[in-house]
Structures are given as C-alpha cells and as structure tokens.
N, C-alpha and C positions, 0 to 999 in steps of 0.2 A: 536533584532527584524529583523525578514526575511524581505526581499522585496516580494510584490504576485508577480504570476503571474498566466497566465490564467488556466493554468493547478495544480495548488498551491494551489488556494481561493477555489478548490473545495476537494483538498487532505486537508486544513487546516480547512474548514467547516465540513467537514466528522470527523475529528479527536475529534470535539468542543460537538460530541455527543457518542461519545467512551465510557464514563462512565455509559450511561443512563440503568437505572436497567431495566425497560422494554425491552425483547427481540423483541417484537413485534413490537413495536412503533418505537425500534432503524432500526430493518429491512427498514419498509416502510419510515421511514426520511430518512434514507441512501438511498436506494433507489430514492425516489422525489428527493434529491438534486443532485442526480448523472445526472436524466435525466435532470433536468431543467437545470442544468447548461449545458449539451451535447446539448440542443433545444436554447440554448443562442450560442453557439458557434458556430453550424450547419447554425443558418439563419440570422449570424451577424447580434444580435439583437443591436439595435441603444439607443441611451437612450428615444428619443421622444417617439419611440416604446414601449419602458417598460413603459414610466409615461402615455402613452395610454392605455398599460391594468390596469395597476391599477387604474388609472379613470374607466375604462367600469368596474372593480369588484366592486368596490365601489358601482358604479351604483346601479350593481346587489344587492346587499347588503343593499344599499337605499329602494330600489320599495318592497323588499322581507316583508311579514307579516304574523301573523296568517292567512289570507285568499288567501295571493297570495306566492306561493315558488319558487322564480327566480332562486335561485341557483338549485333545484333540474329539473326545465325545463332549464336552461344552461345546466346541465350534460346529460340531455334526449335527446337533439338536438344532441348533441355532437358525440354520441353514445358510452357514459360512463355509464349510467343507462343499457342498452340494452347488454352492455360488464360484469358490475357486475352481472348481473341478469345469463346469458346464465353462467359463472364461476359456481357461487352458485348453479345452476342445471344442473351441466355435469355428476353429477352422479346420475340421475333420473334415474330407469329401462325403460326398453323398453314398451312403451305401457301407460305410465303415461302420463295424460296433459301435455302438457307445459305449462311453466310459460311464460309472462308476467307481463308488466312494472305497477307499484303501478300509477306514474302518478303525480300531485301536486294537482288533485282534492279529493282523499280520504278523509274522515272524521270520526273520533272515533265517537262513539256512535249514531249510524244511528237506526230507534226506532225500535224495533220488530212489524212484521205483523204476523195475521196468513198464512195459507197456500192460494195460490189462489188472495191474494189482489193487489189491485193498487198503485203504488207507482207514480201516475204520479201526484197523487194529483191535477185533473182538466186541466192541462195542455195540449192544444193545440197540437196536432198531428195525425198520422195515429195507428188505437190500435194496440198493438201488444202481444203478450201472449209467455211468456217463458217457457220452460217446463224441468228440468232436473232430475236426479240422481245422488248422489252422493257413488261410488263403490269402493271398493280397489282393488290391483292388481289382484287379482284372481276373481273379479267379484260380491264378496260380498256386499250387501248393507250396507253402514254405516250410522246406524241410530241416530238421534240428531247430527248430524251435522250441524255445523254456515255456514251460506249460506249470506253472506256480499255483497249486490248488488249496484253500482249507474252507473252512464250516463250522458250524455249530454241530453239535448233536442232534439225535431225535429228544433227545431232552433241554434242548437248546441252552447247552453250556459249550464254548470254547473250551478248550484244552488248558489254557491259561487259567482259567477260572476252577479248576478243580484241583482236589487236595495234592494230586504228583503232578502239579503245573511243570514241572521240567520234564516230562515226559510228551515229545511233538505226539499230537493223534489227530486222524481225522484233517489231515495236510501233508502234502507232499509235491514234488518236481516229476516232470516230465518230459523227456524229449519226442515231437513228431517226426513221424516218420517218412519216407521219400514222398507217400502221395498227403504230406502234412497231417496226417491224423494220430491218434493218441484216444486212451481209453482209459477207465480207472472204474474200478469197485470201490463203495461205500454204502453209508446207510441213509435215510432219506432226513435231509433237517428241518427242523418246525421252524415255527415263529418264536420269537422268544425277548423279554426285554431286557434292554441297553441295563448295564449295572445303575441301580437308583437307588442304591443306600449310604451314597454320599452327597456331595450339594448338588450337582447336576438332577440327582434324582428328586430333592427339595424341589428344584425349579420346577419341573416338571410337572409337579404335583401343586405347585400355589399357582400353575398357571390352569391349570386344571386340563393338562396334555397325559396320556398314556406313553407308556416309555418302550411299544413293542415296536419288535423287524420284524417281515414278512419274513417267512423259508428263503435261505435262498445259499449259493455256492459261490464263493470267489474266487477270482483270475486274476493272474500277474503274465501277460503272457510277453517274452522279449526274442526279438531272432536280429537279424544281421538286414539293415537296409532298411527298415519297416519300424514305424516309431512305437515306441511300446506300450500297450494295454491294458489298463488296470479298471474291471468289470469284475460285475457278478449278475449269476443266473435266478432270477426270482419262480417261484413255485407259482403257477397259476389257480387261480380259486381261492389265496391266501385272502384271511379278511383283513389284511393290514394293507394289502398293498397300493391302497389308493390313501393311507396316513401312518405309511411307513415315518418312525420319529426322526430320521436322520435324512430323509428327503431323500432317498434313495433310489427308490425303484423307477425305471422305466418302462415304457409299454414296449418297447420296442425288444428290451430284456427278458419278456414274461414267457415262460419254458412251461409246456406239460410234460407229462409221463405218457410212456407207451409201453407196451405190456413186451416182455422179452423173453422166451423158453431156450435161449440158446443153447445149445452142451448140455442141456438136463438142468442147468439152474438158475429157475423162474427169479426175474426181477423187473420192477418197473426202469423205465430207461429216456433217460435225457439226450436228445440228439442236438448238435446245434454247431454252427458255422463260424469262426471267430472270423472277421475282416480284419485284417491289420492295412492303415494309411502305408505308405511310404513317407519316407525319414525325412525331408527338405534337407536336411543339416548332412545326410551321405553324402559326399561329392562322388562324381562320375570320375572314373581313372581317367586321366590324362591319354591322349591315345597319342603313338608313337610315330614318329617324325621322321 
C-alpha cells in the first residue's frame, strides 16, 4: 500500500477509472478530476471550505423541484449554461439566429393556439403583439413549424412562480403558416430577477452580483429538415441587457417596439425573422435507380 500524496490521489483516482468501457464518460471523469483536484490545489482549499460547498450543493439539491430547477439556474449564473450553449452552436452558418439560453422556466406541453391569439390569458399589462417568420438559410419559408413561446409577466413572474402554478399563462405553441409566419398577442415583459431566496441567491449577493434578466420572450422553434432553435427576444433600452445575470442576451437578439393600430386595437409590436440552419443529421432520400 502506497502512501498518497498530493500529486498521487489524483494519478491514483485517474487510474481507479482506466477500465471504464465508456469512452465518453471516461474522457469527461478524467478530465473533472483532473481539474477539481488542480482548483483544490491552486486556492489551498481548506477542509471548512469543502464541507461549505457541499452544504451550499446540497442546498441546492434541497430547494430544486418539479417547478423550481436550482441547479440549472446555479450553472446559468455561473456562466456554464451560456458556455454549453455558445459550444453547441459554434457551427451555426452565418446569418442563422442565434441561440439562447432554455432557462428553468420552460415547460412541455404548452397548449396549442391558433394564429393571432392571446396568450396573456387576462393578465395585467401593456398589450403587446408579436409578429414573425419562420425561414431557412436561403430565405425560404418553413411551413408548419412548432413555434414554442412563454415569458415573464409585466410583473415579471413566470407562471410557475405564482400561487395556481398549474395553471400554463403567458406560453403557448404555434404552427407557421405556408408563407412560414405566425403571430400571437400578449402583454409586454419587464426585467425581473432570477429567484434568490435560496443559495444561488446567497451567492449572488456575497459576491456582490445583482440577480436581474433584461425583458425579454422565449422560443423553442422545431420543423422538419432544419435543426432546432432554442432563443429569446431581448427588449431594447433594457438596463440589464449588457449584465444580464444568466449571460444571456445578445446583440444580435435585441428587439424594439413599433407602434401598431391594426383592426382598431392599438399595441406596440415586435417583428422579427427566425433563420433556422439545416439539420446535417437529415439524410437526403436515396433517389431511385
């Protein structure tokens, strides 16, 4: 039996997963152990130290549920969400959306509307009217494409976060239509901050960071052939949006209002262009012999 040492426990942890049949899994352990132990050694972590973050995960781990995801807003803050995300799409062509962050407030099964409806469901705000397209790189319209919308409020609460959390508001599905467009009424969202009255919101606050998001609207958009996009529309003139907490916003994202009297009912109005890539992973039919 060796004696460790500091440079040992980590040659002899690396070694203890040398057999494992996953290629994959064995990279990225080998890797995590490499750096955690170089992030132990670099900032002579103390033992108090360690039995502190494992309390504060645990935390996180605690407060986390179906309706609230602490660990996925720990990695957002971090800017671990905003790091996998820009990877995942470094090989977007030129001229395609960018992506943005999914967020802890999504939800499966948001109900389909038709074209044009409200999704604010009665809710308290200034109206506001979305207007898009959905096109591929070349400009084509993609038609029947899933158009996956939700938001804050003008009070900037999610749906989730209020007392009839099982009630969807303020979200909803969409199909585009032959020349790829689609529309929706709602009301206009603020800035508003990330929940912070658990340990992520501690961090926040001992590192002396503000915990708000700019205004803004999110998209899931998925169709046939075209890889699928997962963005949001930032409000321009927000004062967050250059220290958005969750590293979010881009410039390239940043949406005004234009004033809209259509049918008699006055509302500011969001216009904007989705680009969807094409899918590398569609194969082309085999053509006939």
């Amino acid at each position: 039996m060796k004696n460790l040492t500091e440079d040992g426990i980590t040659r002899s942890a690396l070694s203890r997963i040398s057999g494992c049949p996953n290629s994959r899994l064995k990279e990225v352990v080998r890797a995590l152990t490499q750096h955690l132990h170089a992030f132990a050694r670099e900032v002579e972590l103390t033992p108090d130290e360690w039995l502190a973050g494992i309390q504060f995960l645990t935390e996180v781990g605690r407060i986390t549920s179906d309706k609230r995801q602490e660990f996925i807003l720990l990695s957002d803050t971090l800017g671990l969400s905003a790091m996998v995300d820009l990877m995942a799409n470094r090989d977007a062509p030129s001229g395609a959306t960018e992506s943005s962050l999914l967020g802890p407030f999504f939800r499966e099964g948001a109900p389909f509307f038709p074209d044009g409806a409200d999704i604010s469901n009665g809710a308290p705000g200034e109206k506001m009217i979305v207007k898009g397209r959905v096109i591929d790189s070349a400009g084509a319209p993609i038609r029947n494409a899933i158009v996956d919308t939700w938001q804050a409020s003008s009070e900037g609460e999610y749906d989730l976060q209020q007392t009839d959390s099982d009630q969807m508001n303020l979200r909803g599905r969409f199909r585009t239509d032959a020349n790829g467009r689609f529309s929706f009424r709602s009301v206009k969202p603020s800035s508003y901050p990330v929940p912070d009255d658990g340990p992520v919101g501690r961090m926040l606050r001992a590192l002396a960071r503000h915990p708000y998001r700019p205004a803004h609207v999110h998209f899931k958009i998925a169709a046939s052939g075209v890889r699928p996009l997962t963005t949001a529309l930032y409000i321009g003139g927000d004062r967050y949006l250059d220290s958005d907490v969750v590293f979010g916003a881009k410039k390239s994202l940043v949406v005004g209002y234009s004033h809209s009297g259509a049918n008699g009912a006055s509302a500011d109005t969001i216009e904007f262009d989705f680009v969807l890539a094409s899918d590398k992973r569609t194969k082309a039919p085999k053509k006939k012999r």
